[in-house]
C-alpha positions as CSV (number, residue, x, y, z in Angstrom):
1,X,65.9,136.4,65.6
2,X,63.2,134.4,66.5
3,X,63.5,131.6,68.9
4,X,62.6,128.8,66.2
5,X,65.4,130.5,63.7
6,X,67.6,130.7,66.8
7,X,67.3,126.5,67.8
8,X,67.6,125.8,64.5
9,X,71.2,127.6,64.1
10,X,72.2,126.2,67.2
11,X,71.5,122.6,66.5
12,X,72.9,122.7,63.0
13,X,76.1,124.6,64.1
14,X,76.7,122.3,67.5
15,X,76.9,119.6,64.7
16,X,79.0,120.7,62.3
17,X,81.4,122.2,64.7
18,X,81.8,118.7,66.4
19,X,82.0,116.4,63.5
20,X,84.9,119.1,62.2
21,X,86.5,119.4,66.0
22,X,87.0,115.3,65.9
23,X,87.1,114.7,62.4
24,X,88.6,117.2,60.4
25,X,85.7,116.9,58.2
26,X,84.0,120.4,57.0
27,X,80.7,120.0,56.4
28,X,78.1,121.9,54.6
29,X,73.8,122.0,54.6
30,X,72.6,120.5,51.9
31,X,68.9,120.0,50.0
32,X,67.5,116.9,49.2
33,X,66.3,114.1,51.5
34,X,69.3,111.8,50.3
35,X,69.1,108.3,49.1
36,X,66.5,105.4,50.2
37,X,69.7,103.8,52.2
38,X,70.5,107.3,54.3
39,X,69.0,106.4,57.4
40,X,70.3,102.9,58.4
41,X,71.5,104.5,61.3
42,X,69.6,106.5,63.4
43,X,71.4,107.9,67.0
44,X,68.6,109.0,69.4
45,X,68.8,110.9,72.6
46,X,66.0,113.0,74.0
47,X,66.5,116.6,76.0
48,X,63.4,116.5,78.5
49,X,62.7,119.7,80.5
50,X,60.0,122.9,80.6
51,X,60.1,121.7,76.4
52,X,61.3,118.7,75.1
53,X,63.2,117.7,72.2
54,X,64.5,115.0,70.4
55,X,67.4,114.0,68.5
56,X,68.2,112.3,65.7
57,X,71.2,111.8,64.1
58,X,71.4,109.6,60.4
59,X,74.1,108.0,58.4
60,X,74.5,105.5,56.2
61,X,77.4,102.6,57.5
62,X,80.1,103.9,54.9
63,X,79.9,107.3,55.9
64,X,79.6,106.2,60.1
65,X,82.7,103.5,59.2
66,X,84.6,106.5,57.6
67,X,84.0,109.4,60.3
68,X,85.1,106.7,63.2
69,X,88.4,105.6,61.5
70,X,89.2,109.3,61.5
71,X,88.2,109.8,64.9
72,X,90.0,106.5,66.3
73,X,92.7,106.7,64.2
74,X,92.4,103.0,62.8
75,X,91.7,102.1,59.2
76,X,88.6,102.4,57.6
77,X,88.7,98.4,57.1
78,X,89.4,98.0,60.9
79,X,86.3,99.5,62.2
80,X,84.0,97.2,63.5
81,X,80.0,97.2,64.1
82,X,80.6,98.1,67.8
83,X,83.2,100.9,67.2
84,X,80.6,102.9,64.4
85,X,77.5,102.1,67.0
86,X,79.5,103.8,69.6
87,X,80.5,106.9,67.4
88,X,76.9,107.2,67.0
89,X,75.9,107.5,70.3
90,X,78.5,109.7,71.1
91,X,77.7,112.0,68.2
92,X,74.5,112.4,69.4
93,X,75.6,112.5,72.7
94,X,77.6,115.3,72.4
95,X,75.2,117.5,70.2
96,X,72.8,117.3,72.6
97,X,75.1,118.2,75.4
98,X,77.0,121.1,73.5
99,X,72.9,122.1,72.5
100,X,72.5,122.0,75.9
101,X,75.5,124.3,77.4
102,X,74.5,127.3,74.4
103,X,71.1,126.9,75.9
104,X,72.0,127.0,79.8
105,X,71.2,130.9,79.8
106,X,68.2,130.6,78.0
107,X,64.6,129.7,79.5
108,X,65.7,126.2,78.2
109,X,66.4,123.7,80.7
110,X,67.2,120.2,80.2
111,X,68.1,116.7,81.2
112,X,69.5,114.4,78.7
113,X,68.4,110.7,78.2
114,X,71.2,107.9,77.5
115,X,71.8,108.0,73.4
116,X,70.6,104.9,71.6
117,X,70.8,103.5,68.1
118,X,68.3,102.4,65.6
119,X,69.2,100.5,62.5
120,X,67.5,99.5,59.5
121,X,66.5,100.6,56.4
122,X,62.5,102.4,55.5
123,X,62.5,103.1,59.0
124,X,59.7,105.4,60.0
125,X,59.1,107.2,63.7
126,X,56.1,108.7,64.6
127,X,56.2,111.2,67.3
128,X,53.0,112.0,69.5
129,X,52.1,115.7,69.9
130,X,55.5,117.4,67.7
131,X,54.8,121.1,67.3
132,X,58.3,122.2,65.0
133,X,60.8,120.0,63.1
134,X,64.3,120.6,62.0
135,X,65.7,118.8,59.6
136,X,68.7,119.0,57.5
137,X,71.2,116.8,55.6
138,X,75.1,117.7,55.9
139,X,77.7,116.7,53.9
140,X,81.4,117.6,52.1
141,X,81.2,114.9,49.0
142,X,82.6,112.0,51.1
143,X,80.4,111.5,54.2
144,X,77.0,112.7,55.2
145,X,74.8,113.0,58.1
146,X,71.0,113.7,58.6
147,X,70.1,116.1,61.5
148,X,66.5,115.9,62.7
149,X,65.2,117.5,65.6
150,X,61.2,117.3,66.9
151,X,60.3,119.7,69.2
């Protein structure tokens, strides 16, 4: 398996396999790019080492709102701004720290920034000097996510 075929599985399985592990929520890859409102949230973090690569993690509110009343344990209705901006970061958080633990054998070493969020809607980044993108849309019928990685 090549190592671009290999990164690619193991970022899309780290975030399935946490999003199931503290949701309950089974998700699959889908196609499509989703609808013009999919990225109001964007979770960042950046793995900086020998390579670098960054993260980005997208949801809609609803489907943010709806994963962090399951992971909480409040209702849906009882989740505030702060509570879904903190799932976010932590999402992203812990993908890039479970990415890098799979990794830790590997010529790929890394130090993680602090996640962030980004909101808004028709955002666009630009990233200087990418060489290979991942990106992917997950998603069961009731919440989805969009996984982006820049390398």
């Amino acid at each position: 398996m090549e190592i671009d075929d290999k990164l690619n599985l193991i970022f899309s399985n780290v975030l399935t396999e946490i999003i199931s592990t503290i949701s309950g929520f089974s998700l699959e890859e889908l196609s499509g790019e989703g609808d013009s409102t999919f990225e109001e949230m964007t979770g960042v973090l950046s793995l900086c080492g020998k390579e670098n690569f960054i993260i980005f993690i997208s949801a809609n509110e609803n489907d943010m709102r709806i994963l962090c009343s399951y992971i909480i344990g409040v209702p849906v209705e009882e989740v505030t701004k702060n509570d879904i901006e903190d799932t976010l970061c932590e999402l992203v958080n812990m993908t890039a720290g479970s990415t890098k633990l799979r990794l830790s054998g590997s010529d790929y070493k890394f130090s993680l920034s602090s996640p962030f969020v980004i909101k808004g809607n028709d955002m666009s980044i630009a990233v200087k000097n990418k060489t290979r993108v991942i990106s992917k849309i997950f998603g069961n019928g009731e919440i989805s996510f969009k996984l982006k990685v820049i390398h």
